[in-house]
C-alpha positions in Angstrom: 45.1 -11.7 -89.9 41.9 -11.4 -91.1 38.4 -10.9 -89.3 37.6 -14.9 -89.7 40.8 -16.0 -89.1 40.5 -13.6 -85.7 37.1 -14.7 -85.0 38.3 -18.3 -84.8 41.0 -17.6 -83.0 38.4 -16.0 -79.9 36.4 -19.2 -80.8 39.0 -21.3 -79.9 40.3 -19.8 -76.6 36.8 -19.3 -75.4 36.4 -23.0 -76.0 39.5 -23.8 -74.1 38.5 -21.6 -71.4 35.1 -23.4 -70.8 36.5 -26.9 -70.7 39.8 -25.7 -68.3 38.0 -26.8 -65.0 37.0 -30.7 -66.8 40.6 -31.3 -67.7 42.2 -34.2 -66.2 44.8 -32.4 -63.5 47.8 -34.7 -65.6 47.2 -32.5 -68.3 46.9 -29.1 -65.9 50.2 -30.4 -64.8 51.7 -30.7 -68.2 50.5 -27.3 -69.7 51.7 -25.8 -66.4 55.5 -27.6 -67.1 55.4 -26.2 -70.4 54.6 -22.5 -69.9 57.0 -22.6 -67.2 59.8 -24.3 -69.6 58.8 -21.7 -72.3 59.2 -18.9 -69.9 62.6 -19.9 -69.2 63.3 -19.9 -72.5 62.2 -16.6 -72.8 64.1 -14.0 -73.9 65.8 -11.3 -71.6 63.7 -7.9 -72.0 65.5 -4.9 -73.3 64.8 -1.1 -73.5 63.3 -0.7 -77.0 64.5 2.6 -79.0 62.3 3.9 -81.7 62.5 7.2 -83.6 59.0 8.1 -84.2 59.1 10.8 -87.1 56.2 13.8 -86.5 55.8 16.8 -88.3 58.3 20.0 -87.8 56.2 22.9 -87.7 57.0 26.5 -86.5 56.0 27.1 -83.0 55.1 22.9 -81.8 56.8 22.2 -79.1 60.6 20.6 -79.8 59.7 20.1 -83.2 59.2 16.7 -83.5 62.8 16.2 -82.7 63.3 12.8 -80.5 63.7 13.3 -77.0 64.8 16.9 -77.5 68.5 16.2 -77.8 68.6 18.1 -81.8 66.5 21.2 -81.6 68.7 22.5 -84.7 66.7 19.8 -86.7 64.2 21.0 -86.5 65.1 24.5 -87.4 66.3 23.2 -90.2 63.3 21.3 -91.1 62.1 24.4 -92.5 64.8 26.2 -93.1 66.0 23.9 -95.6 63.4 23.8 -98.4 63.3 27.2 -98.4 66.6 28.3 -99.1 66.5 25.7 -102.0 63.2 26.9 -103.4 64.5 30.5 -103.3 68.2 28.9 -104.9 66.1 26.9 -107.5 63.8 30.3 -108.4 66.9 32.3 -108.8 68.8 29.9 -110.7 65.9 30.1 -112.9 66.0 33.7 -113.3 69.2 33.5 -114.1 68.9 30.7 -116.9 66.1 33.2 -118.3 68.1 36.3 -118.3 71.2 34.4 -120.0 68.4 33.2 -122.6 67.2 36.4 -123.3 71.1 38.2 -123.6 71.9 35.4 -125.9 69.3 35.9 -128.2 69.6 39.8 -128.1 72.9 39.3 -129.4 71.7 37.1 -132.0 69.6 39.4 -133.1 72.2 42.1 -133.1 75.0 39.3 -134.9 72.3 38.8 -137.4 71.4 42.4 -138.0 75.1 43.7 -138.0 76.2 41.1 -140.7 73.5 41.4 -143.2 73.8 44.3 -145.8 71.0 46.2 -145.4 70.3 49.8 -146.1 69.8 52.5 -144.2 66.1 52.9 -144.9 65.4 49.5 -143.5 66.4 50.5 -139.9 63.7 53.1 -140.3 60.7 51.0 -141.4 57.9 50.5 -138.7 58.3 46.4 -139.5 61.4 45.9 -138.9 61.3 47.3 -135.8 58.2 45.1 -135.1 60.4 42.1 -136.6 63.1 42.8 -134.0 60.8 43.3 -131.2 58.8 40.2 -132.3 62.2 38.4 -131.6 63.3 39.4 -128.8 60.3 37.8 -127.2 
């Protein structure tokens, strides 16, 4: 709803309120039938169960975790993103390393099947070749 359509709605019951005690008592008698009839009507209560997430920090209370009854939760609220931020930064160190063997050997492939001679191995830009791509 909306701030007019709220604004109204106070308009109206205001209204209603004013003009309660000039209302014929037949009609007091009917609104009174009705409320009691809709009250019958009415729905049994029940308990109402929510989960309300908060936030799982370190050293809060039960962690956030619902009436207490899964304190491991909450452990694991933190534990979990780091051990897969420390998994995903060593699966990446690994990925590099096997990048890095892979094109040493290459390198080495490359430099063990071509014909070159001796004096080649000894030259300054070669060796500035090969350590340009190993990079």
């Amino acid at each position: 709803m909306n701030t007019r359509q709220i604004n109204f709605a106070y308009k109206v019951r205001h209204a209603l309120n004013e003009n309660l005690d000039h209302l014929p008592t037949e009609t007091t008698d009917r609104l009174a039938n009705a409320r009691k009839l809709a009250l019958s009507r009415k729905k049994k209560s029940s308990p109402l169960h929510a989960l309300v997430p908060r936030a799982a920090f370190p050293g809060r209370g039960n962690g956030g975790v619902v009436n207490g009854r899964f304190p491991w939760l909450a452990r694991m609220g933190v534990a979990i993103p780091l051990i897969i931020l420390v998994a995903g930064l060593a699966g990446i160190y690994q990925f590099e390393q096997q990048r890095r063997i892979a094109d040493t050997a290459e390198i080495d492939a490359e430099v063990l099947a071509d014909e070159l001679p001796l004096s080649a191995y000894l030259d300054h830009g070669f060796n500035a070749f090969l350590a340009k791509r190993g990079d």
